[in-house]
gemmi code that builds the backbone of each chain (N, CA, C; Angstrom):
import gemmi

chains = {
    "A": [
        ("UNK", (0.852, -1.198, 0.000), (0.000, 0.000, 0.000), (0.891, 1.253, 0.000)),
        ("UNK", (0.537, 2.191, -0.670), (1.592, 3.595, -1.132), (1.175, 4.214, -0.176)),
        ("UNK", (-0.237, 4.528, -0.053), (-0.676, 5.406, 0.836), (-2.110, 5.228, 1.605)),
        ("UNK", (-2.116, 6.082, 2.526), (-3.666, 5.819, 3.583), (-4.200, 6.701, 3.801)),
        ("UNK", (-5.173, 6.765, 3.354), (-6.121, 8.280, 3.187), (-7.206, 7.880, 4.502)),
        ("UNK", (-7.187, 8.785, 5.548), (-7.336, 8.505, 6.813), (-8.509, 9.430, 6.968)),
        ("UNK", (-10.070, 9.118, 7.394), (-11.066, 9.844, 6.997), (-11.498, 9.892, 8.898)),
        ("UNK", (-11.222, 10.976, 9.020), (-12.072, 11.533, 10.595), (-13.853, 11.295, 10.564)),
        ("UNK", (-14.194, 10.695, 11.333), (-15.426, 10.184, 11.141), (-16.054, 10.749, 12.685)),
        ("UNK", (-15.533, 11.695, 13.575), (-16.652, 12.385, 14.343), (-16.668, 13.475, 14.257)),
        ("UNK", (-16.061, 14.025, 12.899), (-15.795, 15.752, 12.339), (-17.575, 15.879, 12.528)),
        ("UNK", (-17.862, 16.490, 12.514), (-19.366, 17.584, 12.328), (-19.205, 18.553, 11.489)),
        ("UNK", (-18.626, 18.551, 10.669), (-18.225, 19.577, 9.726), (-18.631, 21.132, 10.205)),
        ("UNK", (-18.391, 21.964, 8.900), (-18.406, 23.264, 9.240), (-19.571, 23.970, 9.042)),
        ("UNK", (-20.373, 22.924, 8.019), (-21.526, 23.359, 7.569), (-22.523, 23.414, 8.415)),
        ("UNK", (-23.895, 24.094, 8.776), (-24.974, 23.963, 9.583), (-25.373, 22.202, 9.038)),
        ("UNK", (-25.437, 21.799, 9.844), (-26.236, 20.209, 9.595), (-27.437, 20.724, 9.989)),
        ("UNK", (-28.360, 20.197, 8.817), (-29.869, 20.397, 8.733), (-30.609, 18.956, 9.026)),
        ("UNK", (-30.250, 18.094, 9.568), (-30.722, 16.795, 9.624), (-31.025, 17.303, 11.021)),
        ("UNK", (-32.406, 17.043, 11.387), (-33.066, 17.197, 12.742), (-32.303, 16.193, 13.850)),
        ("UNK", (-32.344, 15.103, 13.310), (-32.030, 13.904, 13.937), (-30.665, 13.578, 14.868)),
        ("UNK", (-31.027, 13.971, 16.081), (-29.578, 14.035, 16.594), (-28.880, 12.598, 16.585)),
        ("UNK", (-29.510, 11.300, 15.999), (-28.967, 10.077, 16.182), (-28.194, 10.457, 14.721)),
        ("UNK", (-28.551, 11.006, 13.768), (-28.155, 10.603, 12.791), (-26.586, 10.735, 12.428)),
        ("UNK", (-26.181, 10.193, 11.405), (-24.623, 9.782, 11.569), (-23.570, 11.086, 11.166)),
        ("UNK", (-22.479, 11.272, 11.858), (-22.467, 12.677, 11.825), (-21.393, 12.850, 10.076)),
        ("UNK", (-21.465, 14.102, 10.438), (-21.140, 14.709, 9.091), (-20.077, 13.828, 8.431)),
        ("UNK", (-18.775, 13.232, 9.071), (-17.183, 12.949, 8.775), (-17.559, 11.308, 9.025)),
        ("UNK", (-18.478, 10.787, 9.451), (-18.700, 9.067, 9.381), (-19.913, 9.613, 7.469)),
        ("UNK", (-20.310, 10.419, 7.004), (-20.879, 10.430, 5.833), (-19.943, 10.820, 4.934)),
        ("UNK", (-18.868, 11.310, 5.482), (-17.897, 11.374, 4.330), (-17.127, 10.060, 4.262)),
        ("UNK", (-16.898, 9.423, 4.960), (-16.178, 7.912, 5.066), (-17.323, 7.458, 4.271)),
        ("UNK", (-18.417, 7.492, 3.984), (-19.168, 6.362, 3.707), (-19.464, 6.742, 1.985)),
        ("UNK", (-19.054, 8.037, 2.248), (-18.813, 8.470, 0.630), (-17.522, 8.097, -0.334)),
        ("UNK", (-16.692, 8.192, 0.548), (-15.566, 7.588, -0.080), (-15.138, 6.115, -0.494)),
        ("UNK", (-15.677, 5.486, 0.677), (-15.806, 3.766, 0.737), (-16.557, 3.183, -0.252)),
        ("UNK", (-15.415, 1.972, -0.660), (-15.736, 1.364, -2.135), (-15.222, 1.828, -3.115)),
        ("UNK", (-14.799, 2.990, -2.957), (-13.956, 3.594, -4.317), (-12.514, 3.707, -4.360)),
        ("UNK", (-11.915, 3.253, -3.420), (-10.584, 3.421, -2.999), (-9.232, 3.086, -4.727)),
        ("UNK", (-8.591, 4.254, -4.332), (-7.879, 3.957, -6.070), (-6.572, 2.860, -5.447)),
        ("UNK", (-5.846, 2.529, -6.451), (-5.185, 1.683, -6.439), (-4.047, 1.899, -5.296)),
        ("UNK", (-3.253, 1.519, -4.505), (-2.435, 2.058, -3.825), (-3.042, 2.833, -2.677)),
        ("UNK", (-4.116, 3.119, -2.676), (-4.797, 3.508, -1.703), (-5.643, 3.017, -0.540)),
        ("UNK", (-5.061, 2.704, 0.703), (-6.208, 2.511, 1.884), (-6.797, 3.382, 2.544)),
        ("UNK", (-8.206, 3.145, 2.821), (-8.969, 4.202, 2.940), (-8.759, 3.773, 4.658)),
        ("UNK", (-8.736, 4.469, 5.964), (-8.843, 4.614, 7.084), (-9.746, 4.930, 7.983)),
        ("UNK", (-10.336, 4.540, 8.508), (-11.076, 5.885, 9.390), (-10.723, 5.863, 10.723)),
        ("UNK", (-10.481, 7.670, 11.288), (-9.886, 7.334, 12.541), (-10.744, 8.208, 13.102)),
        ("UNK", (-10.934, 8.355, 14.654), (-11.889, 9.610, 15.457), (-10.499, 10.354, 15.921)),
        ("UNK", (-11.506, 11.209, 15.857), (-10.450, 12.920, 15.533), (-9.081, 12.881, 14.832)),
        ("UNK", (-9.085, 13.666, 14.176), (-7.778, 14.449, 12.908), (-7.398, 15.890, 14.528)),
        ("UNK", (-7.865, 16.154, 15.497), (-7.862, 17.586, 16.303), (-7.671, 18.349, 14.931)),
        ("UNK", (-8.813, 18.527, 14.425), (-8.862, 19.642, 13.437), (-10.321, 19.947, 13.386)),
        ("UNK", (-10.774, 19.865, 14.446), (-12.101, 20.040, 14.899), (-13.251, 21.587, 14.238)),
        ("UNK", (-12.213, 22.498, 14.310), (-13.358, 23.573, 13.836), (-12.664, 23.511, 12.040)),
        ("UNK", (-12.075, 22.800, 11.497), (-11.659, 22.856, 9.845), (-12.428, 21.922, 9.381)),
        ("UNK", (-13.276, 20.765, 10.472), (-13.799, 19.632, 9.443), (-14.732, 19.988, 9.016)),
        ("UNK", (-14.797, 18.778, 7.880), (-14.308, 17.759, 7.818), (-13.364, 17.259, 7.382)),
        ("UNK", (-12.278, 16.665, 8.139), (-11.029, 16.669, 7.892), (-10.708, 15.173, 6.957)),
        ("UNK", (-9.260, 15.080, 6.265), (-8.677, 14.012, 5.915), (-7.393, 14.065, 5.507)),
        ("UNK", (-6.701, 12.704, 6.090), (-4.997, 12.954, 6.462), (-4.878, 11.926, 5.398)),
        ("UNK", (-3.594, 12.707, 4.679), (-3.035, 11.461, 3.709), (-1.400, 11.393, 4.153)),
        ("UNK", (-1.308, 10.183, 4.365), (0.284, 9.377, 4.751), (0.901, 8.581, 3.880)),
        ("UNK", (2.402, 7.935, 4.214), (2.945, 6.998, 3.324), (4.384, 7.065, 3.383)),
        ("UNK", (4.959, 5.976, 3.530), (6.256, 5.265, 4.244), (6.848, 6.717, 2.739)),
        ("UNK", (7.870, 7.405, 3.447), (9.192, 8.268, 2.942), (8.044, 9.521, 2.195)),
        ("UNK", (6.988, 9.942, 2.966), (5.779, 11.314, 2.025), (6.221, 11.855, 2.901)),
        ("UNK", (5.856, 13.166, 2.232), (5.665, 14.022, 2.956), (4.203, 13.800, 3.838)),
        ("UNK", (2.990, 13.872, 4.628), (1.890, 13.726, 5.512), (1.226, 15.050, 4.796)),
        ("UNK", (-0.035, 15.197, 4.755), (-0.584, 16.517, 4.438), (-2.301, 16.175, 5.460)),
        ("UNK", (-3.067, 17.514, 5.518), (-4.177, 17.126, 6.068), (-5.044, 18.060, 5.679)),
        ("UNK", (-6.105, 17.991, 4.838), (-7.135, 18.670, 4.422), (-8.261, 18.910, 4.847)),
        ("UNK", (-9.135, 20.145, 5.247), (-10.209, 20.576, 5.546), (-11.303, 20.967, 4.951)),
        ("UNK", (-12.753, 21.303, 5.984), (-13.585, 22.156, 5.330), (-13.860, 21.380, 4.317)),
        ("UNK", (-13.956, 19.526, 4.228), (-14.777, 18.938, 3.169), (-16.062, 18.221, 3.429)),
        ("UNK", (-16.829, 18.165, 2.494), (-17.914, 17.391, 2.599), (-17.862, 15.779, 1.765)),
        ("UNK", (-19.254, 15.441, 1.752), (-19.103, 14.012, 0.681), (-19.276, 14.283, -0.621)),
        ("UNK", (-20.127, 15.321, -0.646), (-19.748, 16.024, -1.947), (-18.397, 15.810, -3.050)),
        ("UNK", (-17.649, 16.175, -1.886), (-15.876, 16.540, -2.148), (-15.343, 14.984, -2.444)),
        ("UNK", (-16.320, 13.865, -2.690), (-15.450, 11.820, -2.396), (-14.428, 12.875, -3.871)),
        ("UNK", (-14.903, 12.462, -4.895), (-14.623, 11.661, -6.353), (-13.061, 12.689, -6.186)),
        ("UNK", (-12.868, 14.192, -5.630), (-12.189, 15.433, -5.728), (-10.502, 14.521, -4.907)),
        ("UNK", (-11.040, 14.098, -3.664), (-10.258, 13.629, -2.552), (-9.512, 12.285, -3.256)),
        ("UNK", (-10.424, 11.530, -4.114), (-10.147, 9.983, -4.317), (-9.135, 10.225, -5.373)),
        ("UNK", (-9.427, 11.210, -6.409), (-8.518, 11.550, -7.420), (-7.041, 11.992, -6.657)),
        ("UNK", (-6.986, 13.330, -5.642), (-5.667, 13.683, -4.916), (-5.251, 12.731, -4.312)),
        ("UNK", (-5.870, 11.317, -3.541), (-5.417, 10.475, -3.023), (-4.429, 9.809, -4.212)),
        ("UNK", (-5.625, 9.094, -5.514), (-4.447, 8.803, -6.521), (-3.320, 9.532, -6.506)),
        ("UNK", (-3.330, 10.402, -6.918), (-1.717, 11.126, -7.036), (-0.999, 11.537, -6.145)),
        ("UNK", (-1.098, 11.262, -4.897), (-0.722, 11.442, -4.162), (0.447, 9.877, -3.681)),
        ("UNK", (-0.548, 9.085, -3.835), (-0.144, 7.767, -3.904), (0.857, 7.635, -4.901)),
        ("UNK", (0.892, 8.123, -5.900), (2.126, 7.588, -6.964), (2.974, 9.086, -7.313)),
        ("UNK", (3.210, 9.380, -6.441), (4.142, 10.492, -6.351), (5.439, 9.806, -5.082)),
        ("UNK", (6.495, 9.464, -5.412), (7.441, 8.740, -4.632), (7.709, 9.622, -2.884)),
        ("UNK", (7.430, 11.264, -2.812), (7.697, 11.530, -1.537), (6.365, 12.417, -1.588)),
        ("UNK", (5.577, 11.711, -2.122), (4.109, 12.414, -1.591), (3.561, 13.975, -2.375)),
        ("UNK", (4.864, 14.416, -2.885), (4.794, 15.668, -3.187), (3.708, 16.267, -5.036)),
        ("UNK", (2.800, 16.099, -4.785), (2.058, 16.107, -6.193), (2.520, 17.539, -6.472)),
        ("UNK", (2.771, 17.763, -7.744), (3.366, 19.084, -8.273), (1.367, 19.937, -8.628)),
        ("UNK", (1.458, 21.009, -8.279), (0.762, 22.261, -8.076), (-0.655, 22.030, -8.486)),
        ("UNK", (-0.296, 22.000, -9.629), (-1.423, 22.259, -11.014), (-2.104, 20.704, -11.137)),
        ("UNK", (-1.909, 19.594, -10.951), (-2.171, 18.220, -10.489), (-3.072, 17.776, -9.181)),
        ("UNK", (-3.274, 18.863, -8.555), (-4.076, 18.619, -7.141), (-5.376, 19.300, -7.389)),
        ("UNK", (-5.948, 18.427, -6.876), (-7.493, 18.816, -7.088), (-7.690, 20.392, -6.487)),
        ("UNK", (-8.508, 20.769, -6.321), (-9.104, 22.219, -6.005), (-8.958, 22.578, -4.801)),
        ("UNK", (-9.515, 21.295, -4.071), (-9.727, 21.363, -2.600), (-8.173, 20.695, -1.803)),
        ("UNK", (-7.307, 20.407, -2.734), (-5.836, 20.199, -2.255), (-5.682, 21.583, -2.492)),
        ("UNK", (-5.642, 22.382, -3.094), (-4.732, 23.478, -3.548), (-5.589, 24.318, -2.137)),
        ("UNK", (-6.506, 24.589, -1.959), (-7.544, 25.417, -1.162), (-7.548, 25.257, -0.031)),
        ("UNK", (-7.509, 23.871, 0.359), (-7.963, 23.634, 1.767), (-7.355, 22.625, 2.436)),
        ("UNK", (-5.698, 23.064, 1.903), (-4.637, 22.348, 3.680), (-4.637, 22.672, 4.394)),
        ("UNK", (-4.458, 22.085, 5.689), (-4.497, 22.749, 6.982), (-2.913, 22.649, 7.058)),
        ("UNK", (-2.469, 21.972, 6.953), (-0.851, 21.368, 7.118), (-0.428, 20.396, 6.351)),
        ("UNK", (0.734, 20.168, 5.967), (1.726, 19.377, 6.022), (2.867, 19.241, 6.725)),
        ("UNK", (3.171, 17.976, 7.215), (4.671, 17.114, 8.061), (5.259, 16.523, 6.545)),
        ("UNK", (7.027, 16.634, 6.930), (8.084, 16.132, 6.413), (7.940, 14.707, 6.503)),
        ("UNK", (8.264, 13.880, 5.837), (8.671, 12.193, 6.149), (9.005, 12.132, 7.278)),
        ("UNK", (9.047, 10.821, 7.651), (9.633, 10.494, 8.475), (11.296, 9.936, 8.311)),
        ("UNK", (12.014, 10.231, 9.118), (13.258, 9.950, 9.010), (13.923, 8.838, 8.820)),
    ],
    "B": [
        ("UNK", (17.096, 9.071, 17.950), (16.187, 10.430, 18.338), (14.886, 9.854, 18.140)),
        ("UNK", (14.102, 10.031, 19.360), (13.100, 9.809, 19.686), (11.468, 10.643, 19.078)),
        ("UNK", (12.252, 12.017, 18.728), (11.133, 13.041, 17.793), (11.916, 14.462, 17.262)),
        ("UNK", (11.376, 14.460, 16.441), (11.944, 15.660, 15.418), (10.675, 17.199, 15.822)),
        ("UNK", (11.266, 18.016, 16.190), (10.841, 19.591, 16.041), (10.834, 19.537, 14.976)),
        ("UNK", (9.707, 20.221, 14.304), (9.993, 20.733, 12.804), (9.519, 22.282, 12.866)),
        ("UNK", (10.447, 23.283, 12.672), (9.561, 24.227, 13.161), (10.070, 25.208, 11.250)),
        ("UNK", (8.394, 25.744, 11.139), (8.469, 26.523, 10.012), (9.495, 27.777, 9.821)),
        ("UNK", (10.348, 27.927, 9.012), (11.174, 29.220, 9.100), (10.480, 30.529, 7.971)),
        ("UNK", (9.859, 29.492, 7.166), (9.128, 30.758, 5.990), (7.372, 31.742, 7.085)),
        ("UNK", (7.267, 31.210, 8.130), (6.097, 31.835, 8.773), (6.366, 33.231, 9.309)),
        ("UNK", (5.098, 34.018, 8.439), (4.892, 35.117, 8.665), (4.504, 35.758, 10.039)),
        ("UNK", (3.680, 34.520, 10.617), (3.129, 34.721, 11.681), (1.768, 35.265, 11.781)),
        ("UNK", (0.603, 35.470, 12.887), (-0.583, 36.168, 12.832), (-0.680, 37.326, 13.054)),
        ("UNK", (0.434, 37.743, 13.682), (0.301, 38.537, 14.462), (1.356, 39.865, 13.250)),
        ("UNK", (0.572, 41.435, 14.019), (1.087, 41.979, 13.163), (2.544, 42.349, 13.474)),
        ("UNK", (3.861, 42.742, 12.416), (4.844, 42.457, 12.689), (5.308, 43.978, 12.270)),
        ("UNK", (6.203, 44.233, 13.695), (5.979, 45.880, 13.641), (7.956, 46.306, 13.104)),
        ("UNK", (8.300, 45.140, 12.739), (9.661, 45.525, 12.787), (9.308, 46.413, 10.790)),
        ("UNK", (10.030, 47.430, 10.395), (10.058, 47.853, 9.373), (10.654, 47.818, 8.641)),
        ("UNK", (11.394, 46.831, 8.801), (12.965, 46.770, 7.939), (12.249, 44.758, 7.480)),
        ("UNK", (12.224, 45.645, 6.089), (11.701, 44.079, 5.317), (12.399, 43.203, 4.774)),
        ("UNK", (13.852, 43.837, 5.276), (14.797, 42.111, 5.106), (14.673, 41.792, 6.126)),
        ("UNK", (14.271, 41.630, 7.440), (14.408, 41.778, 8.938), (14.173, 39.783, 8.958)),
        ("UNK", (14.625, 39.010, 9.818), (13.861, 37.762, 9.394), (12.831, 37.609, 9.872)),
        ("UNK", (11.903, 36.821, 8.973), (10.592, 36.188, 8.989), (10.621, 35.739, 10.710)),
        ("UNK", (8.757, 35.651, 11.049), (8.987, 35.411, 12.322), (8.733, 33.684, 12.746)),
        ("UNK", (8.918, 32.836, 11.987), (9.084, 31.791, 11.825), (10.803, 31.476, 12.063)),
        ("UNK", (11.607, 32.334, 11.269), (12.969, 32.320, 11.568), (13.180, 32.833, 12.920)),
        ("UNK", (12.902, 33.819, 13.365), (13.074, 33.877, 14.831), (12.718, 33.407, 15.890)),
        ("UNK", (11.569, 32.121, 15.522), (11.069, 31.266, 16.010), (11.717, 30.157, 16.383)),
        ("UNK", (12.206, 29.484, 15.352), (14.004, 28.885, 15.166), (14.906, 29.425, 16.271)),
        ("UNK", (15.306, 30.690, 15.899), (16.281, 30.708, 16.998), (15.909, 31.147, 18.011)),
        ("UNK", (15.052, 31.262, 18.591), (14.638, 30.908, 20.172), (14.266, 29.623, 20.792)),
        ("UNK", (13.923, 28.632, 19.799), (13.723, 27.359, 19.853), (15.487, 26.602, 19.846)),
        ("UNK", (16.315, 27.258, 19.039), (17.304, 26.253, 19.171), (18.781, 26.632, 19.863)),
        ("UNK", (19.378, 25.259, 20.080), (20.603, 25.178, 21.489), (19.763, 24.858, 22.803)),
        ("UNK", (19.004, 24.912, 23.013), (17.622, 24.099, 24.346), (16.666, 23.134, 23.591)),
        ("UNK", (17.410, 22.213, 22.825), (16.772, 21.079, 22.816), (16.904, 20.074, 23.855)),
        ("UNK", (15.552, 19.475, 24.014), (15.621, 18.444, 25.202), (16.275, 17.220, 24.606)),
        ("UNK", (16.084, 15.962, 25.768), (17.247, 14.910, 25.295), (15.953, 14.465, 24.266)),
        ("UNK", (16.462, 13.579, 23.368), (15.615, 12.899, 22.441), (15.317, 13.519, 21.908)),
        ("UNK", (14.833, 15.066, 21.571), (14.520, 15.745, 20.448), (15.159, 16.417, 20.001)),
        ("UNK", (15.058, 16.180, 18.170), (16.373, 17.107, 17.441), (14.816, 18.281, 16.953)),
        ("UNK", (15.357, 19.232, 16.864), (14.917, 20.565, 16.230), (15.250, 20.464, 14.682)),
        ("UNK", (14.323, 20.584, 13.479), (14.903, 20.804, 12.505), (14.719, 21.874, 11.841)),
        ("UNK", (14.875, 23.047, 11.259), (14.250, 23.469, 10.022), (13.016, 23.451, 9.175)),
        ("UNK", (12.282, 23.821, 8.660), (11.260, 23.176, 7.110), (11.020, 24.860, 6.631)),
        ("UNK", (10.892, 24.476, 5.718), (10.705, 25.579, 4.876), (9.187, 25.659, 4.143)),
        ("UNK", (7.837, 25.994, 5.192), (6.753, 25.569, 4.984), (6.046, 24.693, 5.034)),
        ("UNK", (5.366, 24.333, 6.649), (4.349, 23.568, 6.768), (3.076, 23.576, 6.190)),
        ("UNK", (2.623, 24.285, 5.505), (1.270, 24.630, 4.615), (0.487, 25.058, 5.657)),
        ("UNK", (0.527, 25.837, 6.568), (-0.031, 26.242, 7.677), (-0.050, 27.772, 7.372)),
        ("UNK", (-0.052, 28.135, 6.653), (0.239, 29.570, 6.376), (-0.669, 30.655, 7.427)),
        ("UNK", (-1.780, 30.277, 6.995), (-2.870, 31.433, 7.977), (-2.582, 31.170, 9.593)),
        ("UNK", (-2.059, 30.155, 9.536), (-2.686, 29.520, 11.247), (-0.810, 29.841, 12.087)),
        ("UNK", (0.503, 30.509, 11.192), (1.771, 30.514, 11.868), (1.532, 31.369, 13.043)),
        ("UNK", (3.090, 31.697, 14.026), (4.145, 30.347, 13.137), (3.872, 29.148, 13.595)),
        ("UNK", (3.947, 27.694, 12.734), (4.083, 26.714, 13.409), (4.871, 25.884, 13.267)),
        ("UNK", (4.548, 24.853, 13.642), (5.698, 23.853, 14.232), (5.034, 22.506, 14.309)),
        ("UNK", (5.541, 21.072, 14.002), (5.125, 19.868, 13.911), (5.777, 18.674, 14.931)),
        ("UNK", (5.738, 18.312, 15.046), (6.056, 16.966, 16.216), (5.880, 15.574, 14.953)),
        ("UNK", (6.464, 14.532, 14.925), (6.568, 13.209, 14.808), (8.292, 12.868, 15.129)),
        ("UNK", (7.801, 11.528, 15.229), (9.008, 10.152, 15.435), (8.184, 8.939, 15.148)),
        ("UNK", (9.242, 7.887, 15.049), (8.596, 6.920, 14.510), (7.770, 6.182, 15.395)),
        ("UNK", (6.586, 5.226, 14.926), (5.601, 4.999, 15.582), (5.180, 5.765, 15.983)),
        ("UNK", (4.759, 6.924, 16.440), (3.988, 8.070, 16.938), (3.227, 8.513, 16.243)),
        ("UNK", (1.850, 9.114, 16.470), (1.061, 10.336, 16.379), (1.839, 11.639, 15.668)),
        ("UNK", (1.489, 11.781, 14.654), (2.515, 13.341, 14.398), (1.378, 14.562, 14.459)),
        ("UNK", (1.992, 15.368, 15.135), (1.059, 17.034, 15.579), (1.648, 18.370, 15.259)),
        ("UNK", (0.453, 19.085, 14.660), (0.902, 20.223, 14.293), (0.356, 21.156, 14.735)),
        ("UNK", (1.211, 22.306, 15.180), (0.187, 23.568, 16.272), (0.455, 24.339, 15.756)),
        ("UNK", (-0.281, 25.774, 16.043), (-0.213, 26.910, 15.266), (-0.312, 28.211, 15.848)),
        ("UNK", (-0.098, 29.636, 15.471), (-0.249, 30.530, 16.451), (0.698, 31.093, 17.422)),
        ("UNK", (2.266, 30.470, 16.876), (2.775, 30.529, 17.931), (3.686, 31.998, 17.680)),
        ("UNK", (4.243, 32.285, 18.965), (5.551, 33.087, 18.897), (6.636, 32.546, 19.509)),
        ("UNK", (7.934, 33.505, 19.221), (9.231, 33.291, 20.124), (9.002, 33.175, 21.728)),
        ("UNK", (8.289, 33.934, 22.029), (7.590, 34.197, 23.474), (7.090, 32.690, 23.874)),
        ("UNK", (7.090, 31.117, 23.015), (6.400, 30.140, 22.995), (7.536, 29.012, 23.269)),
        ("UNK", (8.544, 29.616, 23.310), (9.943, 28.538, 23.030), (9.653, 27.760, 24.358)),
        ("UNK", (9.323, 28.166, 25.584), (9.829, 27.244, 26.669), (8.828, 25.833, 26.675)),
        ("UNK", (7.575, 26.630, 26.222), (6.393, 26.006, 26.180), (6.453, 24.734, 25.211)),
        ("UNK", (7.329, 24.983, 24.423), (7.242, 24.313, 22.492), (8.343, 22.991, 23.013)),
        ("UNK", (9.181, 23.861, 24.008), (10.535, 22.330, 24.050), (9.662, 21.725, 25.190)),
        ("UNK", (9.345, 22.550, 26.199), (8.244, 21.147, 27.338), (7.597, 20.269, 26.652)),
        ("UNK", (6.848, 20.641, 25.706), (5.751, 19.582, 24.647), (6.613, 18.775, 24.399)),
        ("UNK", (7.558, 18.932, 23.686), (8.416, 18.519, 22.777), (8.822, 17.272, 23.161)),
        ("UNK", (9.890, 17.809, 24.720), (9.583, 16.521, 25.915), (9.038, 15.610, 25.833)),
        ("UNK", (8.036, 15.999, 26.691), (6.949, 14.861, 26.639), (6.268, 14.334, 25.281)),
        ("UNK", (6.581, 14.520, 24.634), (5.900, 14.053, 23.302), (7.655, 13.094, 23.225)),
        ("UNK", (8.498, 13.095, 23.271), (9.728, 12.727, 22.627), (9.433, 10.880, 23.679)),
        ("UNK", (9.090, 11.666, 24.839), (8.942, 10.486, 26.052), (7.738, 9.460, 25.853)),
        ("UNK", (6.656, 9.867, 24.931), (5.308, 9.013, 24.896), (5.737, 7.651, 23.879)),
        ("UNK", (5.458, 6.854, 23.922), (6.060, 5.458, 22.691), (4.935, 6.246, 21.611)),
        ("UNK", (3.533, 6.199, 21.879), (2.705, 6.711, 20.760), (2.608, 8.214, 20.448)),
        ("UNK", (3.587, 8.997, 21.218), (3.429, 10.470, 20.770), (2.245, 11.282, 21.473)),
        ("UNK", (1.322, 10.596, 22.129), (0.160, 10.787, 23.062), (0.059, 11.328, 24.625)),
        ("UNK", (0.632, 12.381, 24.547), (0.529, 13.176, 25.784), (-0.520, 13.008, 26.957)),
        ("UNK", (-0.927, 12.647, 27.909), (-1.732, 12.999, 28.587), (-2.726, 14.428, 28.460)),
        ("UNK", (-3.334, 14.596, 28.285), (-3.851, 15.990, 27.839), (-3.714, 16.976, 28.868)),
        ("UNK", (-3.776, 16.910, 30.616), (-3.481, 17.557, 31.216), (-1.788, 18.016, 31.608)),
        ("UNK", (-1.254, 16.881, 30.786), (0.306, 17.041, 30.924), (1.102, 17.733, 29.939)),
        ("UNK", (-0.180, 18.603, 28.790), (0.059, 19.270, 27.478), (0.566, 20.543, 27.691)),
        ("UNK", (1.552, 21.292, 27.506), (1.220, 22.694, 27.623), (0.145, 23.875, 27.206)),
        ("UNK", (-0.033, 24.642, 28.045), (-1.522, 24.957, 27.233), (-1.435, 25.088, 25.785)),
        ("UNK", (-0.163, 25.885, 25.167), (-0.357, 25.874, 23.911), (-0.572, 24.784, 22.799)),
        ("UNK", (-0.203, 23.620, 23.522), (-0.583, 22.189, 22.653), (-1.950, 22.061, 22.522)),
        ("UNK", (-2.668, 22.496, 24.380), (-3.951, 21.655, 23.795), (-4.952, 23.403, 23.482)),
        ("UNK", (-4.644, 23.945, 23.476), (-5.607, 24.748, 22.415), (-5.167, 25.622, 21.340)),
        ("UNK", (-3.788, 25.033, 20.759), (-3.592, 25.520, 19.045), (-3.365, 24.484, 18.199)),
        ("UNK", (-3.779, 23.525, 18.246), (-3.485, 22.156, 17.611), (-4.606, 22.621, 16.077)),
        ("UNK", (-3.551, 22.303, 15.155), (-3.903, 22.393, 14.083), (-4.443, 21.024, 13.394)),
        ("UNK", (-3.470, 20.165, 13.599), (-4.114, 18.611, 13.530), (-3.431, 17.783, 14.023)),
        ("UNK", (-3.282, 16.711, 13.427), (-3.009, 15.706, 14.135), (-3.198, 14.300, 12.937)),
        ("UNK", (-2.230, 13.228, 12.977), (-1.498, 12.189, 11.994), (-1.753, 11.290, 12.784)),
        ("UNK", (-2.128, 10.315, 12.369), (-1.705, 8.738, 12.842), (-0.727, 8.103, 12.594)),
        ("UNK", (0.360, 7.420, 13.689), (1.397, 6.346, 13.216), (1.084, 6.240, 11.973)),
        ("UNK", (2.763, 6.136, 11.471), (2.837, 5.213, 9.899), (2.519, 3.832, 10.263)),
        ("UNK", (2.088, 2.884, 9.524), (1.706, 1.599, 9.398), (2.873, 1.084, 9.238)),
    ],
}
model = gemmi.Model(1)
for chain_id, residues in chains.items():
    chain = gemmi.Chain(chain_id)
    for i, (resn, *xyz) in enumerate(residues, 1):
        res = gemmi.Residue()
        res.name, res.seqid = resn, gemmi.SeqId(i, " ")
        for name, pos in zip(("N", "CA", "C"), xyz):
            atom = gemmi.Atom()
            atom.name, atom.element = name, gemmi.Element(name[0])
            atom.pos, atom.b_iso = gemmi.Position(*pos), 0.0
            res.add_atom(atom)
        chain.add_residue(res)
    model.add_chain(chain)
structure = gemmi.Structure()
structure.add_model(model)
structure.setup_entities()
């Protein structure tokens, strides 16, 4: 596996949630469930509780043995097909580093951070 | 070495920066050198030249291997004593997982995000 696209699943995103239903599943477990099943090649999809990027979600961390780490905000499920594509290239980029113009919209827009490899 | 400082040198910072002399260094670079020569045991301090944290500087990242990697934001020189205590205890955790009351305040309320162990 190249890389692990790691989906925060108790984000509540940023948006007003209009679903009355306080059982209902929160914003960042509907983005996991948007993404799931589509996973590109080289890609494992994750889900972890909390990214602590709590007022940016809905968050998602992409990793991978000698990447650089990056972590993106402020997405919805809307955003799967946007994320699944940057995951691809992200994945077959040898230190993680996708060159500029190659990253989806919401890569270019909405990092919160990136970490160096690990050593 | 147990965890790597990564602290941004290109950060502008939030705060407004009253020096007027615009070769003066960035306050990410002076962030650096108040951060370094007081490294604790196990943690090396490095350099980066842009965490993608831009709005949220200056900041600074935490990983080692097997660990949690964390990134905080907001900070100043005024933050150094605070940044190597974390640092500490983050260098000392096997998973990078601080006790939360054992955080300095600036860990637990400028945390930008937060990584899961590499696999």
């Amino acid at each position: 596996m190249r890389a692990v696209l790691h989906v925060c699943t108790t984000c509540r995103g940023t948006l007003p949630d209009d679903d009355p239903d306080p059982c209902a599943p929160r914003a960042g477990a509907r983005l996991l469930a948007a993404l799931s099943g589509d996973a590109p090649p080289g890609v494992r999809i994750r889900p972890v509780e909390c990214l602590s990027a709590c007022s940016q979600g809905c968050a998602v961390a992409l990793s991978g043995r000698a990447k650089w780490s990056y972590v993106y905000g402020r997405l919805t499920p809307d955003d799967a097909a946007q994320i699944l594509s940057g995951a691809a290239a992200y994945a077959a980029a040898a230190d993680g580093v996708v060159p500029w113009r190659e990253r989806p919209a919401i890569f270019r827009k909405q990092s919160l951070a990136r970490i160096p490899p690990q050593e």
